[in-house]
C-alpha positions in Angstrom: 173.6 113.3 206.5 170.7 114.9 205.0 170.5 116.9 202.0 169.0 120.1 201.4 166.0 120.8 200.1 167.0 122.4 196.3 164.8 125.4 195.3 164.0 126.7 191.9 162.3 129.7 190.5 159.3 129.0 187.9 158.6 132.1 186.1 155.3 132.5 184.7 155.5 135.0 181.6 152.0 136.1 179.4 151.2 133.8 177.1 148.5 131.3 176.2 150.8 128.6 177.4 151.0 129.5 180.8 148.3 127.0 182.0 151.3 124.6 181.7 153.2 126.4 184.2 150.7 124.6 186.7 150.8 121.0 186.3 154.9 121.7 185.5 154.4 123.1 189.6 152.5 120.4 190.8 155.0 117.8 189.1 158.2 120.0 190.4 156.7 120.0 194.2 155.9 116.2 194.2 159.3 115.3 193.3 159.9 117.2 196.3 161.1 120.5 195.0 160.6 124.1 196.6 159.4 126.2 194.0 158.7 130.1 194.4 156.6 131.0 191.5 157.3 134.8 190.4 154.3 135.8 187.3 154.4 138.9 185.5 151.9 141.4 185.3 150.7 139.7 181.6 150.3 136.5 183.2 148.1 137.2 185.2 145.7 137.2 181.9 145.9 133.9 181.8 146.5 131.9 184.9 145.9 133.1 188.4 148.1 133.7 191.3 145.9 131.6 193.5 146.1 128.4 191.5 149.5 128.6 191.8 149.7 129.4 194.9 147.7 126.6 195.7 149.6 124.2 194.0 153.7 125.1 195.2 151.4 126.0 198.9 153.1 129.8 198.9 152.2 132.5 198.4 153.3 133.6 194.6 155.5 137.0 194.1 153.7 139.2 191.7 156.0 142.3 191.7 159.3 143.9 192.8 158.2 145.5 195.7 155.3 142.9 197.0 156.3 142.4 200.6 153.1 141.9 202.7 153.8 139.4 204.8 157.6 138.6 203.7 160.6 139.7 206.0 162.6 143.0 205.0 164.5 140.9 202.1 164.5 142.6 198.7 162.8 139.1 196.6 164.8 140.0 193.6 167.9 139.2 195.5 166.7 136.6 198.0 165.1 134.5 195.4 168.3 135.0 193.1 170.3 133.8 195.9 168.5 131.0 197.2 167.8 129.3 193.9 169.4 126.5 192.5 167.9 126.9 189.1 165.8 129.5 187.5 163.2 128.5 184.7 161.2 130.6 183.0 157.8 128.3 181.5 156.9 129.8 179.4 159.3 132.1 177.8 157.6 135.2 175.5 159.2 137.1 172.6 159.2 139.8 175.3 160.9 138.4 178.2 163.5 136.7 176.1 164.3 140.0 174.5 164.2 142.0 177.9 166.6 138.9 179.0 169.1 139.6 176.0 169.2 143.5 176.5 169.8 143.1 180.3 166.6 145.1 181.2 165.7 144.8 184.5 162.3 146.6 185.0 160.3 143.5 187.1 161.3 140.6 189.1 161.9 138.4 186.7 164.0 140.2 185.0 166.0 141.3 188.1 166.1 137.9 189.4 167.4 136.5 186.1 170.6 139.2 186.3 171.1 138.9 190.2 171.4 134.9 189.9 174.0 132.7 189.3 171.9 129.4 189.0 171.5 128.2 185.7 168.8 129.2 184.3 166.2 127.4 181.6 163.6 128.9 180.0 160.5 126.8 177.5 159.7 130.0 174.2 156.5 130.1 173.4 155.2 132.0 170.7 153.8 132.1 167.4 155.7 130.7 164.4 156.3 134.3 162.7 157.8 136.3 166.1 159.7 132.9 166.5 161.1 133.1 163.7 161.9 136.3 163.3 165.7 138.0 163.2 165.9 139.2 166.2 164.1 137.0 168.0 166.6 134.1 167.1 169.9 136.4 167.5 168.3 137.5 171.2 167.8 133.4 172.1 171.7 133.1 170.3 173.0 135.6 172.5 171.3 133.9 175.7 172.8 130.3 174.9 176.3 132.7 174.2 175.7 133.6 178.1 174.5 130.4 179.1 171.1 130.1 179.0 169.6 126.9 178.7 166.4 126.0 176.2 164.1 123.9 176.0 163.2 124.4 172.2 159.5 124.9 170.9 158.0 122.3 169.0 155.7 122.6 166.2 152.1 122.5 166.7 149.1 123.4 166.8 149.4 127.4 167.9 146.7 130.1 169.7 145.7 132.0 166.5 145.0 128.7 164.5 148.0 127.8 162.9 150.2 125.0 163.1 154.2 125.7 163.2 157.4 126.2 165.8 156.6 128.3 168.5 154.5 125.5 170.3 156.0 125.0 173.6 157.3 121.7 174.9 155.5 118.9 176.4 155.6 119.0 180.1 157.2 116.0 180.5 160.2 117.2 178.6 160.4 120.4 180.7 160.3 118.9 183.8 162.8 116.5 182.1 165.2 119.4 180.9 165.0 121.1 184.8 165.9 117.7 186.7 169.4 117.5 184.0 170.3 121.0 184.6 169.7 120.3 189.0 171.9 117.3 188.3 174.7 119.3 186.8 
């Protein structure tokens, strides 16, 4: 009997740390992983849809309604469906608290509320919006619904400052997905 192939969605949120999405990828499809990489708009400032593409070998989703080439599917649904985790690498101050509100206006958002995969996400940010009050009670209120983290570390950050906020080493990440597949 042969098992299936388990997918997971890597989302790519704007921030500094997003290079790490890629070799995160490239370590995901090697252990033999499909992996349907969905990047918002911010992203896109910092990593690019091609190298990401060229790494998972697809073709990346980039918005809600970004169908060239796909089949009628809505990929907010589909890719909700078909995944068997959902991870978010890394995680903003602004997707974590679009997360905790329920908003739903791109497709990472609306993939995050149409799924019922467990879902992982890697903060990264600097030490002050980390820290802050409603930062901490929006990433409380994601563990409450069962969101999984992958706590920041401290370290050296983007504007020059050490603290928490620095995002976890790779290893751990891909580490933290493989427990939450084996669950």
């Amino acid at each position: 009997m042969t098992t299936r192939q388990k997918k997971i969605v890597l989302g790519v949120t704007g921030s500094i740390a997003a290079y790490k999405s890629a070799d995160i990828l490239r370590r995901l499809c090697e252990k033999g992983f499909k992996v349907s990489v969905v990047m918002t708009k911010e992203a896109e400032c910092f990593i690019t849809p091609l190298t990401l593409s060229s790494l998972c070998g697809e073709e990346v989703y980039r918005g809600s309604f970004d169908s060239e080439g796909r089949s009628w599917q809505m990929p907010h649904i589909s890719l909700a469906q078909e995944a068997d985790a959902v991870v978010i690498v890394p995680a903003t101050a602004n997707i974590i608290s679009k997360m905790a509100l329920g908003l739903a206006d791109d497709l990472l958002t609306c993939i995050f509320l149409a799924t019922r995969a467990p879902v992982l996400i890697a903060p990264a940010m600097n030490t002050e919006m980390y820290s802050h009050k409603t930062i901490q009670e929006n990433c409380a209120k994601l563990k409450k619904l069962g969101v999984k983290f992958i706590e920041p570390v401290k370290g050296k950050l983007a504007c020059g400052t050490t603290g928490d906020g620095h995002i976890a080493s790779e290893t751990d990440i891909v580490n933290a997905i493989l427990k939450i597949l084996k669950d």
